[in-house]
C-alpha positions, 0 to 999 in steps of 0.5 A, spaced: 612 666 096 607 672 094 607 678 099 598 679 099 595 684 102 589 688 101 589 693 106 595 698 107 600 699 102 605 693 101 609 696 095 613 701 092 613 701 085 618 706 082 619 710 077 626 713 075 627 720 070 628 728 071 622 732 072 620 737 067 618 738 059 625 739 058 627 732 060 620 728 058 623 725 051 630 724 054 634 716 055 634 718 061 626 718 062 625 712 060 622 709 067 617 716 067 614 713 060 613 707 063 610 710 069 605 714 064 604 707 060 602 703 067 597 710 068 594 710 061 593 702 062 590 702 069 586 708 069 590 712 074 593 719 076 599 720 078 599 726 080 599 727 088 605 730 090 608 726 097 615 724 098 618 729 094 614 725 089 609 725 084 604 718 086 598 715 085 595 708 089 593 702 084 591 694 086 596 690 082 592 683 084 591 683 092 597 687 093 595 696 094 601 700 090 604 706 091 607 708 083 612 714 084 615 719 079 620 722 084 620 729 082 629 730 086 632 729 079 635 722 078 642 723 082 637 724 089 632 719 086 633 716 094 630 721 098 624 720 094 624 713 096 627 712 102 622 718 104 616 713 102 619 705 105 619 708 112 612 711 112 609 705 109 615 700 113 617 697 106 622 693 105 627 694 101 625 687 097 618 690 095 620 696 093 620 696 085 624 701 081 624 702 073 630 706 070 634 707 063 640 702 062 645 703 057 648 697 057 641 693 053 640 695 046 633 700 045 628 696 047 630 690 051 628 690 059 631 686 064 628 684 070 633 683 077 631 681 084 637 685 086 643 688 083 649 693 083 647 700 080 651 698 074 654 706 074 646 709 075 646 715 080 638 714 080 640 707 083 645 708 086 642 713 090 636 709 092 642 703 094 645 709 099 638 712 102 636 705 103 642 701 106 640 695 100 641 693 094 637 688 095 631 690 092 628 688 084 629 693 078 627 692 071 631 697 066 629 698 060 635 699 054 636 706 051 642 704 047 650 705 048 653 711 046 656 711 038 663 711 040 667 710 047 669 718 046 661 720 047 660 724 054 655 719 058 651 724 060 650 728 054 648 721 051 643 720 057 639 727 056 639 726 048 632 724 045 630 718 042 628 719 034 624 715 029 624 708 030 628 708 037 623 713 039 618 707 037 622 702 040 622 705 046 614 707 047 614 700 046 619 698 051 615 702 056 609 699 056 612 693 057 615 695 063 608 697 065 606 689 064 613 687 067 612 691 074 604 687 074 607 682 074 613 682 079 608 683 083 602 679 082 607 673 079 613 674 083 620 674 080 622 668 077 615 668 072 617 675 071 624 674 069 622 668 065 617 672 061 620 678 060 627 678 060 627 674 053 622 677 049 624 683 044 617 683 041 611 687 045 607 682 049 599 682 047 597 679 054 595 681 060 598 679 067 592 673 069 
């Protein structure tokens, strides 16, 4: 059953990166381009700072929604998110967090009702801060790196170029539509409609 409201602030809707130019076109700042996708698609701001977060408030169908782009650096992502479930008294089941995934070829997302931190630190801070990792994510893939040898963290914080670069742009914007989606479709209709898709999706959330 949809969660609907049209009063308070019912989700959470999460972005996961490291703040600052230095980052911006990093694997890892995957979720912030998401979240500047949603922005531009939506017509919002997200540049209120609260919860150790840059936020902003959408209407996703009948729910109001809080976008953040924790501003802690990914390993402390929790505190941002922890911070804002308690204010607003969100579970942990409608607190959606987009984020890199290394184990997904560039460009593919993957949309999961709950689920491990899968070797993440911005993950699995927010598993820590919140008690639970029964809460919905959608990663969207960067790619593994070139050889076993190759230090994970340089991977990460490595840029996107020519056509990943793309490809990425491409993803996070249907990271974009995927959140909308969760939210106003629920979890079995997202899965469904963007797990398997490679190729940009044209039309909006009904």
């Amino acid at each position: 059953m949809l969660f609907k409201s049209s009063g308070p602030i019912s989700w959470l809707a999460v972005f996961l990166g490291n703040p600052g130019p230095r980052y911006a076109l990093t694997r890892h700042n995957a979720g912030l381009m998401a979240a500047d996708a949603l922005a531009k698609d939506k017509g919002i701001r997200i540049d209120r700072l609260r919860f150790h977060a840059l936020t902003g408030e959408l209407t996703l169908g009948d729910a109001r929604v809080l976008v953040m782009k924790p501003q802690t650096y990914m390993n402390l992502s929790g505190e941002a998110v922890a911070a804002a479930a308690r204010f607003y008294k969100i579970p942990p089941e409608h607190v959606l967090v987009v984020s890199d995934e290394v184990s997904l070829p560039v460009g593919r997302l993957r949309v999961r009702a709950k689920g491990s931190a899968g070797g993440h630190n911005g993950l699995r801070s927010i598993i820590e801060a919140l008690g639970s990792d029964a809460f919905p994510r959608i990663r969207i893939g960067v790619g593994a790196p070139p050889h076993p040898d190759y230090d994970m963290a340089d991977w990460v914080l490595g840029v996107f170029h020519d056509r990943d670069a793309e490809q990425l742009q491409d993803a996070a914007a249907r990271a974009a539509q995927a959140v909308e989606a969760y939210v106003t479709q629920g979890p079995e209709r997202a899965m469904n409609r963007f797990n398997q898709k490679n190729e940009p999706d044209r039309g909006g959330c009904p």
